[in-house]
C-alpha positions in Angstrom: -31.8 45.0 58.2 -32.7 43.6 61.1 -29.9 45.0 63.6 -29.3 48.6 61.7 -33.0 49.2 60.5 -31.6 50.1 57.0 -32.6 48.1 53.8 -29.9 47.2 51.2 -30.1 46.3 47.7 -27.8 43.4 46.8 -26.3 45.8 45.0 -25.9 48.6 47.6 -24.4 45.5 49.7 -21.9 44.4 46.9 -20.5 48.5 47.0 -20.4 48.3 50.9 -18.4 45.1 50.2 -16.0 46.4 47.9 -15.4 49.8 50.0 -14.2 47.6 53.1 -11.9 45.8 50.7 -13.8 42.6 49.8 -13.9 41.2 46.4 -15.4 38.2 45.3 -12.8 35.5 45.4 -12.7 31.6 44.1 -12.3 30.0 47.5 -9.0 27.2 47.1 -9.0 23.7 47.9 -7.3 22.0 50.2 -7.6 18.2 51.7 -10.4 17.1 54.2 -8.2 15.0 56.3 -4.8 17.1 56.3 -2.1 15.7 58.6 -0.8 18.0 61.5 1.4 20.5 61.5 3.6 18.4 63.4 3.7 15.4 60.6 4.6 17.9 58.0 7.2 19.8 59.1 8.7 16.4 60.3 8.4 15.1 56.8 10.5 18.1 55.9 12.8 17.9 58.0 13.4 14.5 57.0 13.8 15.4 53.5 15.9 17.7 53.6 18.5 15.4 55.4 18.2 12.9 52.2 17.8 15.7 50.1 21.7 16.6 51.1 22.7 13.7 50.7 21.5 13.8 47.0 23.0 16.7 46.2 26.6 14.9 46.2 27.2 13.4 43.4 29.7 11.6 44.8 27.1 9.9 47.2 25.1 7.7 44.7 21.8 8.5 45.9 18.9 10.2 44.0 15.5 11.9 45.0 12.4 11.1 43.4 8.9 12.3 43.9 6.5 10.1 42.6 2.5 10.2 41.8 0.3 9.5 39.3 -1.8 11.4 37.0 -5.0 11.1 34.3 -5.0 13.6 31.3 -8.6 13.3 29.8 -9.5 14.4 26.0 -11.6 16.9 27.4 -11.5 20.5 26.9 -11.1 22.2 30.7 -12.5 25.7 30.6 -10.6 28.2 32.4 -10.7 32.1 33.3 -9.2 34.2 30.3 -9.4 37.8 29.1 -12.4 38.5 27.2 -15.2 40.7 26.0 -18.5 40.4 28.3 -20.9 41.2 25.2 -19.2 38.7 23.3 -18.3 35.6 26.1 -15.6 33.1 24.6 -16.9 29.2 23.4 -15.1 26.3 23.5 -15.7 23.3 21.9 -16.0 19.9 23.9 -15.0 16.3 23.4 -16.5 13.0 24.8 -14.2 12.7 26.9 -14.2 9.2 27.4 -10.4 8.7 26.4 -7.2 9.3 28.7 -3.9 8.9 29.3 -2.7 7.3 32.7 0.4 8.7 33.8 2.9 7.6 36.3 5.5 10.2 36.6 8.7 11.0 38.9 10.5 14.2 39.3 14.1 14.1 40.3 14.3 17.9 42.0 18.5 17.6 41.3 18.2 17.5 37.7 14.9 18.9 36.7 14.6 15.6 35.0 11.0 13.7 34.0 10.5 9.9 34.1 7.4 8.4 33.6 5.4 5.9 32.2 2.4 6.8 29.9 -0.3 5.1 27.8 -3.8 4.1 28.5 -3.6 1.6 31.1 -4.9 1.9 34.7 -2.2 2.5 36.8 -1.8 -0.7 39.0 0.9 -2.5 40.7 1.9 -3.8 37.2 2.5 -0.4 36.0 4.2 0.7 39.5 7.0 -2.0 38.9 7.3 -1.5 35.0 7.9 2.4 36.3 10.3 1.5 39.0 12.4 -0.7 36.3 12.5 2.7 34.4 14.2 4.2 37.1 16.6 1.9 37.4 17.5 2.1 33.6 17.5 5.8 34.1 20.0 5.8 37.0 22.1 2.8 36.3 25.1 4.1 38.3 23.0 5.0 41.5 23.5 3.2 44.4 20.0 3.7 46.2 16.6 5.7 44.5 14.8 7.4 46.8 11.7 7.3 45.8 8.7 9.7 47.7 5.0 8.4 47.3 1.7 8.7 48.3 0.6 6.1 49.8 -2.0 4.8 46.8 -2.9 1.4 47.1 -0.5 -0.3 44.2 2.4 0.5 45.9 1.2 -0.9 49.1 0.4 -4.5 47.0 2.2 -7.5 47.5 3.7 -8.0 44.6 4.8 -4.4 44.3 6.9 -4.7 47.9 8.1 -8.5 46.7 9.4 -6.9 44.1 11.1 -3.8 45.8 12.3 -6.3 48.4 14.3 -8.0 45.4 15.7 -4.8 44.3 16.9 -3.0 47.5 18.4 0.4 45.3 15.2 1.8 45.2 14.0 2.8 48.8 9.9 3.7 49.2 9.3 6.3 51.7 5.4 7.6 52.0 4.3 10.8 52.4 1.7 11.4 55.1 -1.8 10.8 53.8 -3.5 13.8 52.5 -0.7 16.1 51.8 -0.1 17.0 47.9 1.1 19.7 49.1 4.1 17.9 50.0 4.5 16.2 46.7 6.5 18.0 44.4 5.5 17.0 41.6 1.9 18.0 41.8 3.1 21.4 40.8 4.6 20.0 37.6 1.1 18.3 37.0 -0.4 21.4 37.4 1.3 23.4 34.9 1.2 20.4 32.3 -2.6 20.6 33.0 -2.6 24.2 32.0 -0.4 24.1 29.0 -2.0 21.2 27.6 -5.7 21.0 28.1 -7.1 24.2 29.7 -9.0 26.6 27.1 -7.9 23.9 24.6 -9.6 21.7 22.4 -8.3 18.6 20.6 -10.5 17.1 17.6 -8.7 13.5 17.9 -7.1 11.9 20.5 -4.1 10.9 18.5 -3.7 14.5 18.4 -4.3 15.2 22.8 -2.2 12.1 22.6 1.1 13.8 20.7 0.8 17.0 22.4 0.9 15.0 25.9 3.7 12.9 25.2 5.9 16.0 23.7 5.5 17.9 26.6 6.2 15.4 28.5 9.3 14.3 27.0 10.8 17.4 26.7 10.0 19.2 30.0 13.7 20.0 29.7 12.0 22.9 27.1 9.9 24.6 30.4 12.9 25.3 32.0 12.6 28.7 32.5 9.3 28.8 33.5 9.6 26.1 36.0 12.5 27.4 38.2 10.3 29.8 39.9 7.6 26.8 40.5 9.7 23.6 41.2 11.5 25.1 44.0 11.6 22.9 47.4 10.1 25.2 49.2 6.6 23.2 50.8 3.8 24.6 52.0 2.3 24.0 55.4 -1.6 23.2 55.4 -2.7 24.5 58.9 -6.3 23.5 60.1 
């Protein structure tokens, strides 16, 4: 109004919007702090020379991306189809129980390991997670383990123990970068097949549901090839 002299209605504004080819969009998240460019692509690069080496089966050596995650009985409400007149209710929970999971994705054989129950995840549950590993890949000469850089794997006892048990290898990602962490996506997707638009009356229930998804990831196959691809995105300032 004050540089063109012409009053708009909010409406009139949202039409004048919409005819330059502006919608109203749900802005996305990314980290504060993100590294630089430069630290990313380096990471990659890095990768992908392990990543290689992986791949032969004859080489010993496995990839694992590592994090950890915090399914809450809670219903998560989410965008769906509906009818306006009639807008869709969900019921809640306390949401004061959850499930503390510490997870690795091997990106060779689409395969799950993890370590779930209602514990805080700490450097206790680190090493009972890395011993999993070990059982899991008994013929592997080295685990290649990527982490963020969460403060349980930085604890003393966690690196006295990996010092006693040289086949797995610890590399951290740089800080602020979950977008370099493969198996956010899987977290993701387990988020919105488990507890988005969904309501669980016990926990016992949540609980099953969690644990058979995540014991048989083997059963998302087809859905997660287009997702779980090593393709990483670069956040840019």
């Amino acid at each position: 109004r004050e540089q063109t002299g012409i009053a708009y209605c909010q409406s009139a504004v949202a039409k004048l919007l919409k005819k330059n080819g502006l919608r109203r969009l749900r802005p996305k998240l990314i980290p504060g702090k993100p590294p630089s460019e430069k630290e990313q692509t380096d990471f990659i690069e890095k990768y992908e020379k392990l990543r290689k080496s992986a791949a032969d089966p004859e080489s010993g050596r496995v990839v694992i991306f590592c994090d950890a995650m915090h399914f809450v009985h809670q219903t998560v409400p989410a965008t769906c189809w509906g009818d306006p007149s009639e807008r869709p209710v969900l019921k809640a929970n306390s949401g004061r129980q959850r499930l503390n999971i510490m997870g690795g994705y091997d990106p060779v054989t689409c395969k799950l390991i993890h370590e779930t129950d209602e514990k805080n995840c700490d450097s206790e549950k680190a090493i009972i997670f890395f011993k999993k590993l070990l059982r899991t890949y008994p013929k592997a000469s080295m685990i290649k383990v990527f982490a963020d850089n969460a403060t349980y794997f930085h604890a003393r006892n966690t690196q006295e123990w990996l010092e006693k048990n040289p086949r797995i290898s610890l590399y951290f990602l740089p800080a602020y970068a979950p977008n370099l962490n493969l198996i956010e996506r899987l977290w993701r997707f387990a988020k919105g097949k488990l507890i988005r638009n969904t309501y669980y009356e016990k926990y016992k229930t949540f609980r099953c549901h969690v644990f058979r998804l995540l014991n048989n990831i083997h059963n998302y196959e087809s859905e997660l090839s287009s997702l779980m691809v090593e393709k990483f995105q670069i956040i840019r300032q």
